[in-house]
N, C-alpha and C positions, 0 to 999 in steps of 0.2 A: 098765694101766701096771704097769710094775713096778720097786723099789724096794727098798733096804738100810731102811725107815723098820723100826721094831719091832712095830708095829701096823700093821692095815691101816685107810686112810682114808677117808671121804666127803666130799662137800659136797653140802648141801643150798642150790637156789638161789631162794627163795621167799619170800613173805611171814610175818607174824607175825600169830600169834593170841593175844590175851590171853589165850581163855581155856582155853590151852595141848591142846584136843582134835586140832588141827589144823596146818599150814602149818609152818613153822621146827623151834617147841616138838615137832611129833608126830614129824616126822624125827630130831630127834637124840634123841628117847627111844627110836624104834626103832635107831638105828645102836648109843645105846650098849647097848641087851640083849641085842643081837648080837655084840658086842664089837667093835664101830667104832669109832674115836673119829670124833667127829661138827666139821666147820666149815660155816660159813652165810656164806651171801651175804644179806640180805635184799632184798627190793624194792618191799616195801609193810609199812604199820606200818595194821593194823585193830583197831579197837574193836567186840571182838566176844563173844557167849557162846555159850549152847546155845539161845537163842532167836534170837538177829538179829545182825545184823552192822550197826553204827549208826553207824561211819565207817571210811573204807578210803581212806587218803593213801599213792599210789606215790612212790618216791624217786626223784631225779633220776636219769637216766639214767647223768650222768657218778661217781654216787656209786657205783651196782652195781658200775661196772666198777673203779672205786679198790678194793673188798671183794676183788672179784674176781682183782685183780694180786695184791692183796697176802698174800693166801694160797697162791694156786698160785706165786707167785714165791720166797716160803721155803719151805712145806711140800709144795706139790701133792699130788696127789689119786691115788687108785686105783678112783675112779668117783665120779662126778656125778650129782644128779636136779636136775629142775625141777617148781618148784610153780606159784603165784600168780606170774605174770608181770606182770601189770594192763594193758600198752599196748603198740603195734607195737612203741613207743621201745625199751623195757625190754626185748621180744625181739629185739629186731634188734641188739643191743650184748649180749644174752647170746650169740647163736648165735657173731657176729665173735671172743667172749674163750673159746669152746668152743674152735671152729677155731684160735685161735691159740695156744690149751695142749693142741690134741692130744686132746681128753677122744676117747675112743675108746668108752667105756664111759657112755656118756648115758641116762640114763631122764628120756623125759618125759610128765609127767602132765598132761594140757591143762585146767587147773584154770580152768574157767569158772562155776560156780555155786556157792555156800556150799549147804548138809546145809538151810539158812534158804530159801532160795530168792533168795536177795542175789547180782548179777551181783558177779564178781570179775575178770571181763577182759573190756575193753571190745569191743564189736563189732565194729570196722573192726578188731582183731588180730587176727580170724582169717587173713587171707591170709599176715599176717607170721610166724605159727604155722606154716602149710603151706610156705610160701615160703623160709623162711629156716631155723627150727629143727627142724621134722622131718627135712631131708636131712643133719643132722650128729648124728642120733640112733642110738643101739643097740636102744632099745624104746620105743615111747608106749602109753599107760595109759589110753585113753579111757572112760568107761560108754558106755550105752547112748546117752543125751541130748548126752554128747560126739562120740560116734561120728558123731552123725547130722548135728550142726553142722558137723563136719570134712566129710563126702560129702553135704549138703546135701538129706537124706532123712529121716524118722525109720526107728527101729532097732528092730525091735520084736519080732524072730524068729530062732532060731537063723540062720536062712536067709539073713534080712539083715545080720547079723552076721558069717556067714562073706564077703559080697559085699562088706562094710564093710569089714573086716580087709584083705583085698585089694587094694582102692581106696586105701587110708590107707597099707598099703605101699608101693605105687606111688609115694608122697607124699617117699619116701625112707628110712624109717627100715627098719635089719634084720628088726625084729620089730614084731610089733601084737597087743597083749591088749584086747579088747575085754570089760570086764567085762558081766556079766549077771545079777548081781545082782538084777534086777527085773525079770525072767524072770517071766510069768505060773506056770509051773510050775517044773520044780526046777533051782533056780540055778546059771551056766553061765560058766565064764570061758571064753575062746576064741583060745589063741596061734598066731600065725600067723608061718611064717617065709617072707621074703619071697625068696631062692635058693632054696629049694626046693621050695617052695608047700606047704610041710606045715601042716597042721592037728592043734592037740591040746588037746582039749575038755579045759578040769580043771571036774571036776564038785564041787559042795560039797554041806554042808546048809544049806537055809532056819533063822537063828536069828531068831526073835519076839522083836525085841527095838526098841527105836526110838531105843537106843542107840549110832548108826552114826554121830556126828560124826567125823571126818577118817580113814575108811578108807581113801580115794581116794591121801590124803599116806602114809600108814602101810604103805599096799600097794606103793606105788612106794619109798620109803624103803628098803622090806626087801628087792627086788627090788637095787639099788644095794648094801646091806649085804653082800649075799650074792655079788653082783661083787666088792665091794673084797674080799671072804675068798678071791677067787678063783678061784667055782665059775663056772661056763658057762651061757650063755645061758638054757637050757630049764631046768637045773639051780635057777640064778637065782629062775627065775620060780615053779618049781614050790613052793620052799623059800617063797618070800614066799608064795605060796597058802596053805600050813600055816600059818603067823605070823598073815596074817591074819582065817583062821578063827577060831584062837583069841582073838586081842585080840575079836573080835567076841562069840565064844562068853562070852566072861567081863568083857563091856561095863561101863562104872560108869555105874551110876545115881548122875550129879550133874549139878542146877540142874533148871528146871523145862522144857525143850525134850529137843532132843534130845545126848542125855549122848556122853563120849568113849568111843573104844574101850581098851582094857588093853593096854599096852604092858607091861608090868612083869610080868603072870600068862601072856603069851605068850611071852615072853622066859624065864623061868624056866621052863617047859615044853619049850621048844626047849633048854635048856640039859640039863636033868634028863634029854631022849632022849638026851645025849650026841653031842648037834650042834655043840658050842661051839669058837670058836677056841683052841685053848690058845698061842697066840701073844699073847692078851691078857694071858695072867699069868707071860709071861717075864720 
């Protein structure tokens, strides 16, 4: 989209984590270090930390889409992601208020398991996932374990990854990242565009760390930040790869599971290469 606004904007359309590693909290940490200004739709309110996830209540259906008006109908947006969805209800009334504000610029992140191992969208949504909100998407974010829920296989090989990526195009959306992350050997993100069938491995380093709470949100967040600044597609995604390395690289050890990643020492890294919007300090 494009807009006389003064900044450029997001929204994040997803659930809430107390304990702020994750869902809502991690997106709009990453929009503002990017200089986004960051809006939220929520659609689930969880009780969670870096151990467990110990209650997870989705909101009405008809409430999402009230957040949902009432933003894009005074401010609107210059790109969308989606997180925590939680039920077909909640996707099927996201994809209908995409479509009907035009979001052009969709990242969606098929958020089905907590870092915990706690389901976060129920089973029978997956078809509503494939069915209805990948065909109004610009990228979806799967891992390896999302991948293979989408194409109904496990993902476990460059090989199957690129077959994956393919298959989940098809599904509708422009592009497909298949993270790889857990990649027996050296770890492999893998974007795929689906007009041209290009393929383009971003290769990372393995960090030993087991502080990876809500990379998933924080990856796709900055993929959307890097839209609303602007840049294009591959551009997009490549830029949120760097972002995420670093929050990861520079992980915080807090609580006793698994900790967040650094959204704050990534962002001041990205800022200090001289990447930064200077539209944020017009």
């Amino acid at each position: 989209m494009t807009s006389n606004r003064p900044v450029p904007v997001a929204l994040t359309i997803a659930g809430s984590d107390s304990g702020g590693g994750a869902g809502i909290q991690a997106d709009l940490k990453t929009f503002t270090v990017l200089g986004v200004y960051g809006m939220s739709v929520i659609t689930a309110i969880t009780a969670q930390n870096t151990v467990a996830v110990t209650r997870a209540d989705a909101l009405a259906p008809d409430l999402v889409v009230a957040q949902f008006d009432a933003v894009m109908e005074d401010i609107g947006c210059d790109s969308a992601k989606t997180g925590m969805l939680a039920n077909a209800q909640i996707i099927e009334v996201v994809a209908d208020r995409a479509k009907h504000h035009a979001l052009t610029t969709l990242v969606v992140d098929p958020v089905m398991v907590a870092k915990s191992g706690d389901a976060l969208l129920a089973a029978e949504a997956r078809d509503a996932l494939i069915n209805v909100l990948l065909p109004v998407s610009a990228v979806v974010t799967p891992n390896l374990h999302e991948a293979g829920v989408l194409v109904g296989r496990e993902i476990a090989t460059p090989e199957d990854m690129r077959e994956a990526a393919a298959e989940i195009a098809d599904m509708g959306p422009q592009a497909v990242v298949v993270k790889g992350g857990h990649l027996p050997d050296q770890p492999m993100d893998l974007l795929y565009l689906r007009d041209s069938g290009e393929e383009i491995a971003l290769t990372g380093k393995r960090f030993e760390t087991k502080n990876s709470h809500g990379t998933g949100c924080t990856f796709s967040a900055a993929i959307a930040a890097f839209f609303a600044r602007g840049d294009d597609l591959v551009a997009s995604v490549r830029q949120a790869k760097t972002f995420i390395s670093l929050a990861i690289e520079h992980s915080l050890d807090l609580g006793a599971g698994h900790g967040p990643t650094n959204h704050i020492e990534a962002g001041r890294r990205i800022v200090s290469a001289g990447t930064e919007d200077q539209r944020w300090s017009s």
